[in-house]
mmCIF entry with sequence, helices, sheets and N, C-alpha, C, O atoms, coordinates in Angstrom:
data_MODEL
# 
_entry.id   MODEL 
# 
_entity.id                         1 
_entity.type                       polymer 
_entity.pdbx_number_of_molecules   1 
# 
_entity_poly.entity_id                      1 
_entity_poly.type                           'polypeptide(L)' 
_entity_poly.nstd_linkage                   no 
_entity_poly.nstd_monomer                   no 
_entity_poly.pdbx_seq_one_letter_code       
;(UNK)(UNK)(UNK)(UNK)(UNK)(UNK)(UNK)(UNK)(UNK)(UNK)(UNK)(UNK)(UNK)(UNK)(UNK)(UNK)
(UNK)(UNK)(UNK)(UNK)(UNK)(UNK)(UNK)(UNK)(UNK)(UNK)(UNK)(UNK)(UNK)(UNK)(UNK)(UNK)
(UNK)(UNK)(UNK)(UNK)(UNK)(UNK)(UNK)(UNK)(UNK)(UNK)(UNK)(UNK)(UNK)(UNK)(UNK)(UNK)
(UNK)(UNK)(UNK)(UNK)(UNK)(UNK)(UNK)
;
_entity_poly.pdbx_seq_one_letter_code_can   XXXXXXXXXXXXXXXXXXXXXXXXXXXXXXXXXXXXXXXXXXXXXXXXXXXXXXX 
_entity_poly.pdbx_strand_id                 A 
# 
loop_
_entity_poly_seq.entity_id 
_entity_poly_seq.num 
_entity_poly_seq.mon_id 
_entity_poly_seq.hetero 
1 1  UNK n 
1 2  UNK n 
1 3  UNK n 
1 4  UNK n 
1 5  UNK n 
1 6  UNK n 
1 7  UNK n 
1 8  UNK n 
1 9  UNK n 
1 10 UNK n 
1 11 UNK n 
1 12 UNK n 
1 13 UNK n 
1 14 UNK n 
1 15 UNK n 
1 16 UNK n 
1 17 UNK n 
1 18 UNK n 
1 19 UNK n 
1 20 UNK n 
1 21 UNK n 
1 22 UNK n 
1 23 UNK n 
1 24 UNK n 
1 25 UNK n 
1 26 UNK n 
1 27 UNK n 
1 28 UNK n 
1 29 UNK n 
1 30 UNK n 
1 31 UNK n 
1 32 UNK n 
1 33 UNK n 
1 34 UNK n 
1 35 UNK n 
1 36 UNK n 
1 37 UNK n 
1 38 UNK n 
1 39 UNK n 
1 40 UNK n 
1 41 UNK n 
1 42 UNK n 
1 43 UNK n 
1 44 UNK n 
1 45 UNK n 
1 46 UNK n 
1 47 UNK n 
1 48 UNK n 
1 49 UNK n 
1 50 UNK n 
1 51 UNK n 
1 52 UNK n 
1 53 UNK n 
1 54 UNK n 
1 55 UNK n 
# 
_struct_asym.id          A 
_struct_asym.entity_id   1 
# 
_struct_conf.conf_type_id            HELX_P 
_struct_conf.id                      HELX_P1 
_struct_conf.pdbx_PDB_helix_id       AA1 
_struct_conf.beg_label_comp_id       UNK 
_struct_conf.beg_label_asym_id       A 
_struct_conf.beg_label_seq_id        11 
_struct_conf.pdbx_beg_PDB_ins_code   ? 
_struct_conf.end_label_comp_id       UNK 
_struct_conf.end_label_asym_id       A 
_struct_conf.end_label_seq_id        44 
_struct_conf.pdbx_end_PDB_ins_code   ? 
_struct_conf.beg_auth_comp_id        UNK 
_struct_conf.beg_auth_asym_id        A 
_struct_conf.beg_auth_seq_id         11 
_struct_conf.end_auth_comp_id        UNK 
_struct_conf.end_auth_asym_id        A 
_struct_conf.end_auth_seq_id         44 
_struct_conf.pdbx_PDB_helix_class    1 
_struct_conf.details                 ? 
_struct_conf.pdbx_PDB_helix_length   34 
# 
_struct_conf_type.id          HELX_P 
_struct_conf_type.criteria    ? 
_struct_conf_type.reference   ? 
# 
loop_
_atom_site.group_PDB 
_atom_site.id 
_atom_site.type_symbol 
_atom_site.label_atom_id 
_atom_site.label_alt_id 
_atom_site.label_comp_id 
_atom_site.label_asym_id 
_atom_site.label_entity_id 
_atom_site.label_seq_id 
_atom_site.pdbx_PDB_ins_code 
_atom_site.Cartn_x 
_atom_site.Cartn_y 
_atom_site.Cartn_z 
_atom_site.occupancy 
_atom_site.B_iso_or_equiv 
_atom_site.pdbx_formal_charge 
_atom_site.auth_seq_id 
_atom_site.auth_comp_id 
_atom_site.auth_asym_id 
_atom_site.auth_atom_id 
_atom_site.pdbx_PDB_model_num 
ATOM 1   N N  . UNK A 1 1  ? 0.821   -1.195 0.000  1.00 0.00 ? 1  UNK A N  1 
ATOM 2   C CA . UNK A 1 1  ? 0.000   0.000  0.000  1.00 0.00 ? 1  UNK A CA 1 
ATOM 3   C C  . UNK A 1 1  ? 0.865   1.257  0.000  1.00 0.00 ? 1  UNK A C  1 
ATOM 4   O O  . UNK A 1 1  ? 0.555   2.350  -0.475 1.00 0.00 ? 1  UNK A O  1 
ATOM 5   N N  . UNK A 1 2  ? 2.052   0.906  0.640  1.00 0.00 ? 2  UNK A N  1 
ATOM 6   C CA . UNK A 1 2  ? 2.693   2.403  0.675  1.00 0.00 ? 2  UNK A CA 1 
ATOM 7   C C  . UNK A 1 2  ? 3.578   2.263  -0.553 1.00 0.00 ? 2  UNK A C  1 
ATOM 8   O O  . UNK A 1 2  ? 4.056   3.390  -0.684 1.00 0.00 ? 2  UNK A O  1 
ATOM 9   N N  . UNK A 1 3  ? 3.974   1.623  -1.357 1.00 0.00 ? 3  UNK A N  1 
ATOM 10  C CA . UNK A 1 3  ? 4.409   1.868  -2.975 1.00 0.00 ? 3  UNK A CA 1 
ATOM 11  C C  . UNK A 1 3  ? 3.268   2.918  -3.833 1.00 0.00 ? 3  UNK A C  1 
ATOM 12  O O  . UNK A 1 3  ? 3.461   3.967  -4.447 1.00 0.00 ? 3  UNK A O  1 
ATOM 13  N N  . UNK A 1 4  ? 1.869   2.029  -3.539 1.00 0.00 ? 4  UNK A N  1 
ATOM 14  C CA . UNK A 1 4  ? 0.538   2.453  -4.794 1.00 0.00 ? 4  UNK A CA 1 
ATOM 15  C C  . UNK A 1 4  ? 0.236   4.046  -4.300 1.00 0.00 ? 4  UNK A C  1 
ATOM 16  O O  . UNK A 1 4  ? -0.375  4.747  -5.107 1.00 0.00 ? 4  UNK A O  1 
ATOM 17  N N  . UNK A 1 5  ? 0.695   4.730  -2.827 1.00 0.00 ? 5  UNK A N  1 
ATOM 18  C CA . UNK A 1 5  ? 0.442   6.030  -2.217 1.00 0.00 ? 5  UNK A CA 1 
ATOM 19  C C  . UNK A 1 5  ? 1.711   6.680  -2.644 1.00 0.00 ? 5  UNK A C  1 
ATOM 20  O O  . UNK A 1 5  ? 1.823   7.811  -2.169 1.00 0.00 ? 5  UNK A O  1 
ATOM 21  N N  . UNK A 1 6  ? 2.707   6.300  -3.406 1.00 0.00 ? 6  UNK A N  1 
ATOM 22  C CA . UNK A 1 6  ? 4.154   6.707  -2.940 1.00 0.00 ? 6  UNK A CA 1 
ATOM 23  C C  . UNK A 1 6  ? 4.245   7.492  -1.650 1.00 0.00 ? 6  UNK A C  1 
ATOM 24  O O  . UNK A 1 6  ? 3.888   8.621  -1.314 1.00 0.00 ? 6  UNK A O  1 
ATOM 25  N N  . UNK A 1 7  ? 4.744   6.664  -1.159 1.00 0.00 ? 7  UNK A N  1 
ATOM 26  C CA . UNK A 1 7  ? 5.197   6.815  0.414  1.00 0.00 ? 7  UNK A CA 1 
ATOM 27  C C  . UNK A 1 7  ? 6.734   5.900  0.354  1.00 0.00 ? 7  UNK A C  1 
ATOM 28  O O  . UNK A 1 7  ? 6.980   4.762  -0.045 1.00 0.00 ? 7  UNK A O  1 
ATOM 29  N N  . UNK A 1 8  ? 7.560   6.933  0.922  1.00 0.00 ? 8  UNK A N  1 
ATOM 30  C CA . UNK A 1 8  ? 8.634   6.091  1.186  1.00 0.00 ? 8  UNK A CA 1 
ATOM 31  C C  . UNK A 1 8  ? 9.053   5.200  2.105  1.00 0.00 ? 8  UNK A C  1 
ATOM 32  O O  . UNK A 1 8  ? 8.787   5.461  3.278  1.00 0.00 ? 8  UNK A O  1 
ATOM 33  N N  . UNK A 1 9  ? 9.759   4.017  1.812  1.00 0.00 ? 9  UNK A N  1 
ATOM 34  C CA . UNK A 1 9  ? 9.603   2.979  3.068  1.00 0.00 ? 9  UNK A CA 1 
ATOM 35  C C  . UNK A 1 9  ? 11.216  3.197  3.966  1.00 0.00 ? 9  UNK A C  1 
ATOM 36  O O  . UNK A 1 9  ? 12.328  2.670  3.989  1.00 0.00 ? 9  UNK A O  1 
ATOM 37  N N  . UNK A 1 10 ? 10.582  4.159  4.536  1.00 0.00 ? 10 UNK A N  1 
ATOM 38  C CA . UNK A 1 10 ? 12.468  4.006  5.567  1.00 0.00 ? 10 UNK A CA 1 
ATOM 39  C C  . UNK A 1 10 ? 12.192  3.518  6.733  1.00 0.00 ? 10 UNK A C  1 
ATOM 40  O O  . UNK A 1 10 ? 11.133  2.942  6.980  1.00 0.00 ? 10 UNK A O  1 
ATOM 41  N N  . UNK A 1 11 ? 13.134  3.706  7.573  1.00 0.00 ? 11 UNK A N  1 
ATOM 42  C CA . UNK A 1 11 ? 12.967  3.130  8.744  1.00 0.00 ? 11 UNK A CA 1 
ATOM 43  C C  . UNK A 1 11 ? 11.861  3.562  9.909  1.00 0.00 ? 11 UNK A C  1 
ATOM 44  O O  . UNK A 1 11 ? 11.282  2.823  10.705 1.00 0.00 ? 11 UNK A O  1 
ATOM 45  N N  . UNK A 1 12 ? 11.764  4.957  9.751  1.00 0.00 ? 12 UNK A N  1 
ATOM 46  C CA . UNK A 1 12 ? 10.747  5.176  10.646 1.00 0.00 ? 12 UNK A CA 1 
ATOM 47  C C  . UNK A 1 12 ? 9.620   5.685  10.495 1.00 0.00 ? 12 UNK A C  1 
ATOM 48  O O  . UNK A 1 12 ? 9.043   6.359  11.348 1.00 0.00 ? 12 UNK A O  1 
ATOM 49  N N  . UNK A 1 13 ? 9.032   5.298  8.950  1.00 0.00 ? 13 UNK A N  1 
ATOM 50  C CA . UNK A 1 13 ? 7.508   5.422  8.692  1.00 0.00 ? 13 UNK A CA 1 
ATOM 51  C C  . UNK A 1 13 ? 7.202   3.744  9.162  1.00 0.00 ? 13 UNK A C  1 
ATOM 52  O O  . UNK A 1 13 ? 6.115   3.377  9.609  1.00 0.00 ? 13 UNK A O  1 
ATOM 53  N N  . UNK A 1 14 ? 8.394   2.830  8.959  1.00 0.00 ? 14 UNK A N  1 
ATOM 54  C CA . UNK A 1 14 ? 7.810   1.733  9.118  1.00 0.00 ? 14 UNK A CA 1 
ATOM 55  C C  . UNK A 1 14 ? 7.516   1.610  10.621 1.00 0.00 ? 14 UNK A C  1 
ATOM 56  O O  . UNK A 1 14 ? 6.386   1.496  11.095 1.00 0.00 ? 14 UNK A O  1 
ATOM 57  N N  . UNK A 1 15 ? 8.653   1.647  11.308 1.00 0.00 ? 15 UNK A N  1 
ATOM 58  C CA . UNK A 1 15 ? 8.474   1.438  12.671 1.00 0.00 ? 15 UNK A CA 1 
ATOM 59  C C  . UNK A 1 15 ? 7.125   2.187  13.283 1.00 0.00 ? 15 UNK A C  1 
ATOM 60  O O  . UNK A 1 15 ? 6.387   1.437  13.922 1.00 0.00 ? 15 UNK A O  1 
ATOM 61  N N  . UNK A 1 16 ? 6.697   3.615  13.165 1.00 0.00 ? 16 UNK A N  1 
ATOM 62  C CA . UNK A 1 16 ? 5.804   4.121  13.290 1.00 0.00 ? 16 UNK A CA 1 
ATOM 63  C C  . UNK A 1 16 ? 4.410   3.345  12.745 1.00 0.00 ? 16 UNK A C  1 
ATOM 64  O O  . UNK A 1 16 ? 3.381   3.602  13.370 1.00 0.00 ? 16 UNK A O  1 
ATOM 65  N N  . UNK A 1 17 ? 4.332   2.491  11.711 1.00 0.00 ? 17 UNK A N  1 
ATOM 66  C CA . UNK A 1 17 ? 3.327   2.032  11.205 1.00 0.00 ? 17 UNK A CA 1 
ATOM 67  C C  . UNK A 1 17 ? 3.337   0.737  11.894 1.00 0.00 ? 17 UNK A C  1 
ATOM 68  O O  . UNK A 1 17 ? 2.251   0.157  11.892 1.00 0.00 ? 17 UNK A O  1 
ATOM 69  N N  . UNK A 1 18 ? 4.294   0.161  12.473 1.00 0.00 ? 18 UNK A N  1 
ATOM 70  C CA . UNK A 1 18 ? 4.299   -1.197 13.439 1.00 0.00 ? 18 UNK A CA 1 
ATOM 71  C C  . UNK A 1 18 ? 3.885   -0.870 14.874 1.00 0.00 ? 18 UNK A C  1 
ATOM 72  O O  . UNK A 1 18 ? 3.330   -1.752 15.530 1.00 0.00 ? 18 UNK A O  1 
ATOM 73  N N  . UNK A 1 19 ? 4.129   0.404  15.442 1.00 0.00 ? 19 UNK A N  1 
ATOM 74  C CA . UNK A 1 19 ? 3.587   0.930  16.700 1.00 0.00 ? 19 UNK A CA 1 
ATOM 75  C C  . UNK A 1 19 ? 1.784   1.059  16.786 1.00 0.00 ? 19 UNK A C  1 
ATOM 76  O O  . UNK A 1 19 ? 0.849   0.692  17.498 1.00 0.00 ? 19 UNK A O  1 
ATOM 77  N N  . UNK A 1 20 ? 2.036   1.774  15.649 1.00 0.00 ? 20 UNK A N  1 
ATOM 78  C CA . UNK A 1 20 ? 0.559   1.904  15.309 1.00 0.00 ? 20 UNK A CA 1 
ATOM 79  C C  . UNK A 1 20 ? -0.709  0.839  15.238 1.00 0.00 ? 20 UNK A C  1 
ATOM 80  O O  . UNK A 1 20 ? -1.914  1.066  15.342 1.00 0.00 ? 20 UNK A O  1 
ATOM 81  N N  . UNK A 1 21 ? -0.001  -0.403 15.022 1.00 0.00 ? 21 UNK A N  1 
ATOM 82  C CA . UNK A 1 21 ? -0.931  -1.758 14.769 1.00 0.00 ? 21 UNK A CA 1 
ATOM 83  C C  . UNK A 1 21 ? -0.838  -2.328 16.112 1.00 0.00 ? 21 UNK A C  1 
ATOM 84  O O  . UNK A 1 21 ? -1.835  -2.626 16.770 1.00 0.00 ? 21 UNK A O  1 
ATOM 85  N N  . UNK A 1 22 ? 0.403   -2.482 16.525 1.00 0.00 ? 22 UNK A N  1 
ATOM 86  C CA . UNK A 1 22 ? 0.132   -3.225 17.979 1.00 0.00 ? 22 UNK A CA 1 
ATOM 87  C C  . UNK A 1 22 ? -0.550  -2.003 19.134 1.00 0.00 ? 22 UNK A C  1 
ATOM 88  O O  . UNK A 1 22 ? -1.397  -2.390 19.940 1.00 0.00 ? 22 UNK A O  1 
ATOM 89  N N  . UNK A 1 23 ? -0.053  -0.359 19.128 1.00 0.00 ? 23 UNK A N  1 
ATOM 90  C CA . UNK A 1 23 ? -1.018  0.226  20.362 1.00 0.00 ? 23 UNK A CA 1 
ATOM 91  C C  . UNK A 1 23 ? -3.013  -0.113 19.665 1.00 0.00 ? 23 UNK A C  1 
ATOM 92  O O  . UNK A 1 23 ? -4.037  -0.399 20.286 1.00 0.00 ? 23 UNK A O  1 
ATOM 93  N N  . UNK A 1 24 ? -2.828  0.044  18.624 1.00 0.00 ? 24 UNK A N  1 
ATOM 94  C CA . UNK A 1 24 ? -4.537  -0.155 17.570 1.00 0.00 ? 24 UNK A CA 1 
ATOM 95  C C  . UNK A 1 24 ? -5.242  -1.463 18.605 1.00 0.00 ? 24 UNK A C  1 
ATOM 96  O O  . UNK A 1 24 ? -6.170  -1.564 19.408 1.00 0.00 ? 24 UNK A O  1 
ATOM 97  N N  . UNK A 1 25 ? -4.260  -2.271 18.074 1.00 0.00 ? 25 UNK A N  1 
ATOM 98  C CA . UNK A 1 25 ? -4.574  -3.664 18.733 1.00 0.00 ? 25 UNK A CA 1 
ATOM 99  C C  . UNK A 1 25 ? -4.494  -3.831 20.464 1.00 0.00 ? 25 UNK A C  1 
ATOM 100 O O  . UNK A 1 25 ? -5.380  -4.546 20.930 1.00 0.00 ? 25 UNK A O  1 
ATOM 101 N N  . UNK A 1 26 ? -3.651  -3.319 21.311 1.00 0.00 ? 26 UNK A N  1 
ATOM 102 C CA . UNK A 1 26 ? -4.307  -3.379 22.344 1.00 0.00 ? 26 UNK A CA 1 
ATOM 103 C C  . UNK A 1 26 ? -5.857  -2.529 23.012 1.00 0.00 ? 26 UNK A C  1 
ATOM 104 O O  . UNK A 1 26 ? -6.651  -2.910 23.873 1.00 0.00 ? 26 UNK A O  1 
ATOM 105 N N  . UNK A 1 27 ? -5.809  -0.996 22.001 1.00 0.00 ? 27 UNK A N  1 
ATOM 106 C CA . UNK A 1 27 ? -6.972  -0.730 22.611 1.00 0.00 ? 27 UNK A CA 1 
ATOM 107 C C  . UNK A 1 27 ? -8.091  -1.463 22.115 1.00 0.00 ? 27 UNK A C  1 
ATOM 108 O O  . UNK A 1 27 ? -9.223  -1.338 22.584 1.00 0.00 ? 27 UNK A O  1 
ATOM 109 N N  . UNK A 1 28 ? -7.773  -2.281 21.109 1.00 0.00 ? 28 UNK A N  1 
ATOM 110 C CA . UNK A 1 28 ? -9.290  -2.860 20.941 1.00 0.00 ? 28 UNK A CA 1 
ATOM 111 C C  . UNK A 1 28 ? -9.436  -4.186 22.082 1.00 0.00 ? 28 UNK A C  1 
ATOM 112 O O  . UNK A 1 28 ? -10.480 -4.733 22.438 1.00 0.00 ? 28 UNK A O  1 
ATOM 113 N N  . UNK A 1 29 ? -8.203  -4.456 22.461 1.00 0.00 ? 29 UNK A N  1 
ATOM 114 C CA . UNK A 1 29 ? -8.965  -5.747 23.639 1.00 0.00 ? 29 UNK A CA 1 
ATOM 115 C C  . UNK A 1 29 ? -9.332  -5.292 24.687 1.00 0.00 ? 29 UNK A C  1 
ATOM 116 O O  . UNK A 1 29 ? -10.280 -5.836 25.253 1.00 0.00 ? 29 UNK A O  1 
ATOM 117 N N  . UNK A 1 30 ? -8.854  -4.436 25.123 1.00 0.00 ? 30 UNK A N  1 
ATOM 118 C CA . UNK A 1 30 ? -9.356  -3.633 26.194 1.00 0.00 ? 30 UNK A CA 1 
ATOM 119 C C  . UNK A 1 30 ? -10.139 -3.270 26.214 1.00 0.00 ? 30 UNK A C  1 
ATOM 120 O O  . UNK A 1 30 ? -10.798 -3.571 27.209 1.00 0.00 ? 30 UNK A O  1 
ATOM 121 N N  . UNK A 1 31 ? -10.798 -2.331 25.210 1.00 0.00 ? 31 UNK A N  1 
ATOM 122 C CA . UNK A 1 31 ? -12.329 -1.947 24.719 1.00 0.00 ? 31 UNK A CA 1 
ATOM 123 C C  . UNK A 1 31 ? -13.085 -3.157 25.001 1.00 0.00 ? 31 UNK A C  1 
ATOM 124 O O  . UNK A 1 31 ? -14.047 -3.107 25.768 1.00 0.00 ? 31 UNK A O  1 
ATOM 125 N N  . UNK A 1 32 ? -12.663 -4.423 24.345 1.00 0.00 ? 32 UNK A N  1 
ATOM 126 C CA . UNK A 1 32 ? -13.529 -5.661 24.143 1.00 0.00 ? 32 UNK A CA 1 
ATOM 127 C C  . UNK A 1 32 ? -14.003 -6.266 25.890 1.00 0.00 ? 32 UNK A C  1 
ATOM 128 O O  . UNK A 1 32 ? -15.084 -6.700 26.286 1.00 0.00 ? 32 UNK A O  1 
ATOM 129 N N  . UNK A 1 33 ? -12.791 -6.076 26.575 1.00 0.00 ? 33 UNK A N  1 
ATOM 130 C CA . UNK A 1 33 ? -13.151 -6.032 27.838 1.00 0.00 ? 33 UNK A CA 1 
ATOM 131 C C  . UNK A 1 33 ? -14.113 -6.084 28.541 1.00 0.00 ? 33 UNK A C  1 
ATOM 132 O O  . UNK A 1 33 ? -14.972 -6.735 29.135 1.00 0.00 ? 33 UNK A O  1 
ATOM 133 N N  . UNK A 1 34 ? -13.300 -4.391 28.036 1.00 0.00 ? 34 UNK A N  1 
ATOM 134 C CA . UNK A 1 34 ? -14.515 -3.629 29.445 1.00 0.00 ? 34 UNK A CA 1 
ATOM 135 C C  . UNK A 1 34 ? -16.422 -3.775 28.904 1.00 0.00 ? 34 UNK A C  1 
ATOM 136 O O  . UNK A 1 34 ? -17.469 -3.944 29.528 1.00 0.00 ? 34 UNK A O  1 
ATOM 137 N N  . UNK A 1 35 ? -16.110 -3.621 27.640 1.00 0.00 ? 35 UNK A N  1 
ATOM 138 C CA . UNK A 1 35 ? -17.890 -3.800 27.223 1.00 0.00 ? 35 UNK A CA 1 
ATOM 139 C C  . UNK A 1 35 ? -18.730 -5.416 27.675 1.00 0.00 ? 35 UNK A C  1 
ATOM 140 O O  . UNK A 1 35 ? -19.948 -5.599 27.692 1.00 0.00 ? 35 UNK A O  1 
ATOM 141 N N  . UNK A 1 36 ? -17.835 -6.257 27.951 1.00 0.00 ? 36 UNK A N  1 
ATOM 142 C CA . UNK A 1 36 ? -17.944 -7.826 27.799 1.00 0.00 ? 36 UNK A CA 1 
ATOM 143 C C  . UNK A 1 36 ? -18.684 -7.806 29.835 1.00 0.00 ? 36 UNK A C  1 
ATOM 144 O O  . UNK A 1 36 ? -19.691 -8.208 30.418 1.00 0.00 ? 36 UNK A O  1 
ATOM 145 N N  . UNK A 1 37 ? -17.203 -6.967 30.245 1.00 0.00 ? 37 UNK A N  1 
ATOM 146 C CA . UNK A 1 37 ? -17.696 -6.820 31.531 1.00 0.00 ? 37 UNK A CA 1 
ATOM 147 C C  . UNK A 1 37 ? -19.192 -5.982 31.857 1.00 0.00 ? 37 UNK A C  1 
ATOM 148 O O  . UNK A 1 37 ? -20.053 -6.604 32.479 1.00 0.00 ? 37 UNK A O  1 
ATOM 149 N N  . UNK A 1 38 ? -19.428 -4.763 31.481 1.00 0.00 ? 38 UNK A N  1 
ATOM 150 C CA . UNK A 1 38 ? -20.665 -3.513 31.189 1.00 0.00 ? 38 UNK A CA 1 
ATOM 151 C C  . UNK A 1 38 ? -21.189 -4.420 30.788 1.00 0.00 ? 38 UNK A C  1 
ATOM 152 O O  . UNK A 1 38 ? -22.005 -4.647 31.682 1.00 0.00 ? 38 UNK A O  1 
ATOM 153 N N  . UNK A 1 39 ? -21.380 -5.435 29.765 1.00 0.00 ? 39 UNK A N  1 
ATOM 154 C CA . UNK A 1 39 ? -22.824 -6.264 29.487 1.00 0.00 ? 39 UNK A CA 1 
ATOM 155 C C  . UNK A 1 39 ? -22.768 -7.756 30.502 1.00 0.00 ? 39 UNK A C  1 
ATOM 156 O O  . UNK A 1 39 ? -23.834 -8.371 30.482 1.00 0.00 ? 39 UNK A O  1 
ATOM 157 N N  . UNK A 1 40 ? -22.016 -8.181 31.087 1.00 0.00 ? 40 UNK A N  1 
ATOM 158 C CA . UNK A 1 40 ? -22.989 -8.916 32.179 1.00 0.00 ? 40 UNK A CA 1 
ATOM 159 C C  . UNK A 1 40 ? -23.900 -7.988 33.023 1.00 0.00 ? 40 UNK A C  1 
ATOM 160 O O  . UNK A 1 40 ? -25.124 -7.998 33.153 1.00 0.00 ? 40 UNK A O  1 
ATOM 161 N N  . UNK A 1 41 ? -22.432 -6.741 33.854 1.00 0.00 ? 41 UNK A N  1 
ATOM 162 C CA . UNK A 1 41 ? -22.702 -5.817 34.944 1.00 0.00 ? 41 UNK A CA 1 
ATOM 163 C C  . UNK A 1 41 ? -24.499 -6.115 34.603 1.00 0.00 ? 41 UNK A C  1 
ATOM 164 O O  . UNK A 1 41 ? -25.236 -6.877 35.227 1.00 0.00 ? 41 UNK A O  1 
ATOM 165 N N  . UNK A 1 42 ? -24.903 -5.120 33.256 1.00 0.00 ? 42 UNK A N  1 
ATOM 166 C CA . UNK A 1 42 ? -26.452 -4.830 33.234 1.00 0.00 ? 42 UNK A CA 1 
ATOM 167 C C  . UNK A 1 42 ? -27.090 -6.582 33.390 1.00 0.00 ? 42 UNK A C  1 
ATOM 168 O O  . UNK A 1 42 ? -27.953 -6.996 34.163 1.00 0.00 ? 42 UNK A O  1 
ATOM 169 N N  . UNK A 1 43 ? -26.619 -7.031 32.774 1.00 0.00 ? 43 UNK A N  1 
ATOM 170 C CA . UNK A 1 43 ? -27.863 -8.571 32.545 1.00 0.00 ? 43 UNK A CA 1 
ATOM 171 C C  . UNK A 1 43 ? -27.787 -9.055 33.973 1.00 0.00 ? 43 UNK A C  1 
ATOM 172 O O  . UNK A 1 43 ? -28.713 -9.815 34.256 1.00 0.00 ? 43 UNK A O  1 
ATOM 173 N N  . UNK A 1 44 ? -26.901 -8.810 34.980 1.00 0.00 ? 44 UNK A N  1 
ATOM 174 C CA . UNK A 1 44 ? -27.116 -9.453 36.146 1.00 0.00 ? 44 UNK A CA 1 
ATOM 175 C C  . UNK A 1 44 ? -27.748 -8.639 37.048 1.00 0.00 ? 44 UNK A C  1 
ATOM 176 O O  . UNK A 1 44 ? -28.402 -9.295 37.858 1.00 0.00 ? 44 UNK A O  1 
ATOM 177 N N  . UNK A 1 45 ? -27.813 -7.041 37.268 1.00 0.00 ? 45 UNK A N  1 
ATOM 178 C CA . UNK A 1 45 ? -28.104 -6.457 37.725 1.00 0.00 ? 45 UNK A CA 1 
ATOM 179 C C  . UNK A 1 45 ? -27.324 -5.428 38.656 1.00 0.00 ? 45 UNK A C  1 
ATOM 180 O O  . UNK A 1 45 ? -27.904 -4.695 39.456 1.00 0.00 ? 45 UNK A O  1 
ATOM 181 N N  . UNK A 1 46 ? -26.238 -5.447 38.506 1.00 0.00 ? 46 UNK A N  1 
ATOM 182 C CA . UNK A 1 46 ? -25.334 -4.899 39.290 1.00 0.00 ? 46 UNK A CA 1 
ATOM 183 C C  . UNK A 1 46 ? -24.636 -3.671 38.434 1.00 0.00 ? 46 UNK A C  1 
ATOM 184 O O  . UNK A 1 46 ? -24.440 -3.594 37.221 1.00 0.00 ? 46 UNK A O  1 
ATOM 185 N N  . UNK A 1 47 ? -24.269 -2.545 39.707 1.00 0.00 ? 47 UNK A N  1 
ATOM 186 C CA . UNK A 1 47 ? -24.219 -1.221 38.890 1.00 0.00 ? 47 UNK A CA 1 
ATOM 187 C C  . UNK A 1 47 ? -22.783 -0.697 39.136 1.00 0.00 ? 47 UNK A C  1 
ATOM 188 O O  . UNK A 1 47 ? -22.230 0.238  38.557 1.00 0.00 ? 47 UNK A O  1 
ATOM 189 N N  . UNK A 1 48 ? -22.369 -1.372 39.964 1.00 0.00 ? 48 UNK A N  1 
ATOM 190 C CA . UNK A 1 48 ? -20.981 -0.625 39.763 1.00 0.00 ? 48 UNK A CA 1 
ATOM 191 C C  . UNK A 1 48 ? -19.940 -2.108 39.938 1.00 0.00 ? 48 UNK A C  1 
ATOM 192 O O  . UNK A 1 48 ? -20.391 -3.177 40.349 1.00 0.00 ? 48 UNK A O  1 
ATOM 193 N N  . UNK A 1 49 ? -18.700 -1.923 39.590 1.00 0.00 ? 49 UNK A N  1 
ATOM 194 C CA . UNK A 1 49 ? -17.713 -3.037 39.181 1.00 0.00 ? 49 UNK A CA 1 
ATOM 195 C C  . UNK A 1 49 ? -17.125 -2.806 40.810 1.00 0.00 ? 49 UNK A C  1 
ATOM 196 O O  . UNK A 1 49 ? -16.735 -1.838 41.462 1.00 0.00 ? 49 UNK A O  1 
ATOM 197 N N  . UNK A 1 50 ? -17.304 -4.281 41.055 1.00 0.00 ? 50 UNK A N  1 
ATOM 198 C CA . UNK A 1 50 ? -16.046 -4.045 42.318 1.00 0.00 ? 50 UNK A CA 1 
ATOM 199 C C  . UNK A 1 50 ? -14.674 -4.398 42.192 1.00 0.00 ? 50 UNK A C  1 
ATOM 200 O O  . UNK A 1 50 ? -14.516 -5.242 41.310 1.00 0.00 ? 50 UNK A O  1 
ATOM 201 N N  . UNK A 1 51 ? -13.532 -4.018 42.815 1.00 0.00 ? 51 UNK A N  1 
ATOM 202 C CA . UNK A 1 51 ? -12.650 -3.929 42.349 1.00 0.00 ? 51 UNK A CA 1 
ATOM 203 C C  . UNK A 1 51 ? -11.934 -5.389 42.377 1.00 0.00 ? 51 UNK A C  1 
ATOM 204 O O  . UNK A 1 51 ? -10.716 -5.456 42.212 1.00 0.00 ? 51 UNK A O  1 
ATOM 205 N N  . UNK A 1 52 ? -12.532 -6.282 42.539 1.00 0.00 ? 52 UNK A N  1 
ATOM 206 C CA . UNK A 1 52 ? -12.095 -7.746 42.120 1.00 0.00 ? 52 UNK A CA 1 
ATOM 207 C C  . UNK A 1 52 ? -12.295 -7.745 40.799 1.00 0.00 ? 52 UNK A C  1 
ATOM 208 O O  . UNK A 1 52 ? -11.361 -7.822 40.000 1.00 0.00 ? 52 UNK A O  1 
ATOM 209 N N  . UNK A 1 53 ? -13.268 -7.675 40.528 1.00 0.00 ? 53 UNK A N  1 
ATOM 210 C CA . UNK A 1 53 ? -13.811 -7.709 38.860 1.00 0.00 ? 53 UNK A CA 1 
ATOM 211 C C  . UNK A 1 53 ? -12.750 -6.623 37.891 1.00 0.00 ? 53 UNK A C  1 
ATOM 212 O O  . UNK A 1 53 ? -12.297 -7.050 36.829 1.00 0.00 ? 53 UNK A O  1 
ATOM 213 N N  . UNK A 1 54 ? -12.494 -5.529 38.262 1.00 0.00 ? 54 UNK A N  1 
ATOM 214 C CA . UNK A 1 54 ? -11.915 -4.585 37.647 1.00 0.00 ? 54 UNK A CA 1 
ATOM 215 C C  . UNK A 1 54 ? -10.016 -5.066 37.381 1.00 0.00 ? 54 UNK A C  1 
ATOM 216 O O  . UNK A 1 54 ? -9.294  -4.697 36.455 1.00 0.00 ? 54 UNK A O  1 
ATOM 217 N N  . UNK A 1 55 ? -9.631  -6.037 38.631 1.00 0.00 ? 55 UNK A N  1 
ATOM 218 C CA . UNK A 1 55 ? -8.376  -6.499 38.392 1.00 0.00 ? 55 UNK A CA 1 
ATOM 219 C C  . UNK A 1 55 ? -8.845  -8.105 37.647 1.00 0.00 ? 55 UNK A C  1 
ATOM 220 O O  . UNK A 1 55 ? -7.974  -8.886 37.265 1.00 0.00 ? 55 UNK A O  1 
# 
């Protein structure tokens, strides 16, 4: 993709574009998380996370 944009491939567009995928990728598990946790919280009935659940 970065040939068909001409974009040059040096060292630190790449590295920057490898940072970019793995921080991308942790906020999405984390996101995936916390929503996984927020949808029991509601289906069971409980409104705030105690901090067992949160570690």
């Amino acid at each position: 993709m970065m040939n068909v944009f001409s974009v040059s491939a040096n060292l630190m567009r790449l590295g920057a574009i490898d940072f970019g995928l793995i921080v991308d990728g942790a906020v999405i598990i984390v996101e995936s998380i916390f929503h996984r946790i927020s949808t029991s919280q509601v289906n069971s009935g409980m409104k705030k996370l105690t901090s067992e659940q949160m570690d």
